[in-house]
C-alpha positions in Angstrom: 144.9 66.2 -233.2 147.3 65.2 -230.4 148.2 61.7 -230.5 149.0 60.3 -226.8 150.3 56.9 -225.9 151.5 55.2 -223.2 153.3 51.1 -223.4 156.3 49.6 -222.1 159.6 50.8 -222.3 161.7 48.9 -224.7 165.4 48.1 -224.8 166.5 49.8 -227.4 165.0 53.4 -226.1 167.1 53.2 -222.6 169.3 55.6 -223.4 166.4 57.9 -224.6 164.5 57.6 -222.0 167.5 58.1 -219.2 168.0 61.5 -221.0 164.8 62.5 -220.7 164.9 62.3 -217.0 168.4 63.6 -216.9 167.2 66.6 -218.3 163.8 66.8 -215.9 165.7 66.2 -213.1 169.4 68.4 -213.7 169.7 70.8 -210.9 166.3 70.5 -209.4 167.1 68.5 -205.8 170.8 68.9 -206.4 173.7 70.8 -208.7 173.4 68.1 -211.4 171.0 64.9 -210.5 171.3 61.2 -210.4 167.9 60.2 -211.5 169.2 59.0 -214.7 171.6 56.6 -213.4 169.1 55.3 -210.4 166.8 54.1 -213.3 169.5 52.9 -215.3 170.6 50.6 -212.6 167.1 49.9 -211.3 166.5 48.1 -214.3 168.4 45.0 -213.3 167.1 45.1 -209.5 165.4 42.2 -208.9 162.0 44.3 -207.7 161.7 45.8 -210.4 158.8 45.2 -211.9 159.0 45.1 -216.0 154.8 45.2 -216.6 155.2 48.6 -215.2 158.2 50.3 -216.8 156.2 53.0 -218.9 156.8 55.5 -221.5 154.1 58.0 -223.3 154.2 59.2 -226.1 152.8 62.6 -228.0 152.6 62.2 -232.0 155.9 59.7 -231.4 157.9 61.1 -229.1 158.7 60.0 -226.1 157.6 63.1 -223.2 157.5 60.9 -220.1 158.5 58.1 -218.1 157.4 56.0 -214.8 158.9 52.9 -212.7 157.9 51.0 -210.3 159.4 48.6 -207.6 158.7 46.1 -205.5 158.8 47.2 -201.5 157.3 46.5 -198.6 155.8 47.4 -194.8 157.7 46.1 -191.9 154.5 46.0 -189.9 154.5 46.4 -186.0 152.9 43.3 -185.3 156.0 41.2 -187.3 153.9 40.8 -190.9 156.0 42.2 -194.5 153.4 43.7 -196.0 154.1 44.2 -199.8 153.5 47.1 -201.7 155.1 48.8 -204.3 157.1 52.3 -204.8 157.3 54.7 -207.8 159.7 56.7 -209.7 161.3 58.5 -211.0 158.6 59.6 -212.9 159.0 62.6 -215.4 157.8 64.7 -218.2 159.5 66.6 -220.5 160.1 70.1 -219.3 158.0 71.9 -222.0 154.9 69.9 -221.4 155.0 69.9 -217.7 151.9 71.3 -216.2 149.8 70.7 -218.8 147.9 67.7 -217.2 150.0 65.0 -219.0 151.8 64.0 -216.0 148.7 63.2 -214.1 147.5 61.1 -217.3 150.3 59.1 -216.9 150.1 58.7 -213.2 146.9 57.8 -213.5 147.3 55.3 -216.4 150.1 53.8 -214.1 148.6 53.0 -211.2 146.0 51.7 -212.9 147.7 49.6 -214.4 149.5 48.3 -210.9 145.6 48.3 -209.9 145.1 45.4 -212.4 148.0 43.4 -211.7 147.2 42.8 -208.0 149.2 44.9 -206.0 147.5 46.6 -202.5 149.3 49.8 -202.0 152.1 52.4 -202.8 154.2 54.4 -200.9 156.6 56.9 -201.9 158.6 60.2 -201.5 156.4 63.0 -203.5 154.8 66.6 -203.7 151.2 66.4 -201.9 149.8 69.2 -204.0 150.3 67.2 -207.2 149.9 63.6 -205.9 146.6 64.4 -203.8 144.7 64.4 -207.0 145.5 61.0 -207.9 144.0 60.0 -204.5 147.4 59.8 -202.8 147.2 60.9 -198.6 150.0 61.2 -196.2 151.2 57.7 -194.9 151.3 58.8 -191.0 147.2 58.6 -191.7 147.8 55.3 -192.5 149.8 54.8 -189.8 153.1 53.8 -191.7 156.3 55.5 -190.4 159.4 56.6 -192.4 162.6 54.3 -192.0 165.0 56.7 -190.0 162.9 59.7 -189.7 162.4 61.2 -186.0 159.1 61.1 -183.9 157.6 64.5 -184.3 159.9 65.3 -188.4 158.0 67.1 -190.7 156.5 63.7 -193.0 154.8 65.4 -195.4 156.9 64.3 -198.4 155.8 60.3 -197.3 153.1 59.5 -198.9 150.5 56.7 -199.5 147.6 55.3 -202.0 145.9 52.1 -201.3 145.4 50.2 -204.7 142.6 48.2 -203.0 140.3 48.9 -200.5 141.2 48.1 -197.0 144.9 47.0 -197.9 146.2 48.7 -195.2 143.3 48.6 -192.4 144.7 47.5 -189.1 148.5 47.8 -190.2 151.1 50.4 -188.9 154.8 50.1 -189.4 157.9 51.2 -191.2 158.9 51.4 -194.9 162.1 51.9 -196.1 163.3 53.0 -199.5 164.5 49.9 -201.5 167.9 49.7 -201.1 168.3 49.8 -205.0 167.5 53.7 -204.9 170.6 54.5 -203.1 173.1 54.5 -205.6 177.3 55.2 -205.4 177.8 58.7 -206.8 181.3 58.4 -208.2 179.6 55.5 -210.5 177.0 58.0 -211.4 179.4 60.9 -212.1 181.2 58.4 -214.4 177.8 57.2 -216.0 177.0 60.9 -216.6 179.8 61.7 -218.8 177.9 59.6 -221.6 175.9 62.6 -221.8 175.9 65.8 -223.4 177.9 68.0 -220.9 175.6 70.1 -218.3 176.4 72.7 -215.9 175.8 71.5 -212.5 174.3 74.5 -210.7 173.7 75.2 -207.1 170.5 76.8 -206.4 167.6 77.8 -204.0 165.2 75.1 -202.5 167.7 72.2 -203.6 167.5 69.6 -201.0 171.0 68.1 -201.6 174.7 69.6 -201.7 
């Protein structure tokens, strides 16, 4: 019998846990990645929030992980409206679509459910959020920080955590500024890892 569970993320399994996304992440959006170091240093951010820095377990290992961070919606009419944004989020690469990353998902926002928090936006894959009740943020009627009128916003996406959060609101978000990490840093942070071969390949986003 398959023993799942999901709790907090503890000190002492940081460098676990970074590993684990390292290796979900390595040449997927880019030869290499740099999801490992963005949680590494999101950590210390000040929005970070610590009641929702998750790992699950499976017969105790650790097979995924999920973050979450403080944001907010500049709103047209001058408001900040808060909200919160996710990831990186991963699972181990030979349990991935077996339904365990939904599990997680879903355990994750509940859990952001129950501490208060109205809405989430974030960058992700429609097909997989959808089911967790996620919809594209222009039918909201929030905007992308930098994208132009008429770009392709399908990646931007959006979940109210309570009813009615975002009734009457349209505006901007903008990706915390803590995501946006300096690459030489991370290519130094890297080499504390077992060496990979960064690889370019098809449908990478990044050089």
């Amino acid at each position: 019998m398959t023993k799942l569970n999901i709790r907090n993320e503890k000190p002492e399994e940081f460098r676990v846990v970074e590993n684990l996304v390292r290796e979900s992440f390595w040449n997927v959006y880019r030869p290499g990645c740099l999801e490992h170091f963005v949680l590494h240093e999101l950590r210390n951010d000040a929005d970070f929030v610590k009641e929702l820095d998750f790992v699950m377990e499976k017969d105790g290992e650790i097979i995924g992980q999920n973050i979450f961070m403080k944001a907010k919606i500049m709103a047209d009419d001058g408001r900040e409206i808060p909200i919160l944004t996710m990831g990186p989020i991963c699972i181990k690469n030979d349990l991935k679509r077996q339904g365990y990353g939904k599990f997680l998902l879903d355990y994750s926002l509940e859990k952001a459910t129950e501490l208060g928090f109205g809405a989430i936006c974030f960058e992700g894959n429609i097909n997989f959020y959808g089911k967790s009740g996620f919809t594209f943020a222009s039918e909201k009627g929030i905007r992308y920080h930098g994208l132009p009128e008429g770009a392709d916003s399908s990646f931007f996406l959006c979940k109210e955590l309570k009813n009615g959060y975002l009734d009457g609101i349209t505006g901007e978000y903008s990706t915390p500024q803590g995501y946006f990490v300096d690459e030489e840093k991370a290519e130094e942070f890297d080499k504390k890892f077992p060496k990979k071969e960064k690889l370019k390949l098809p449908g990478q986003i990044f050089d």
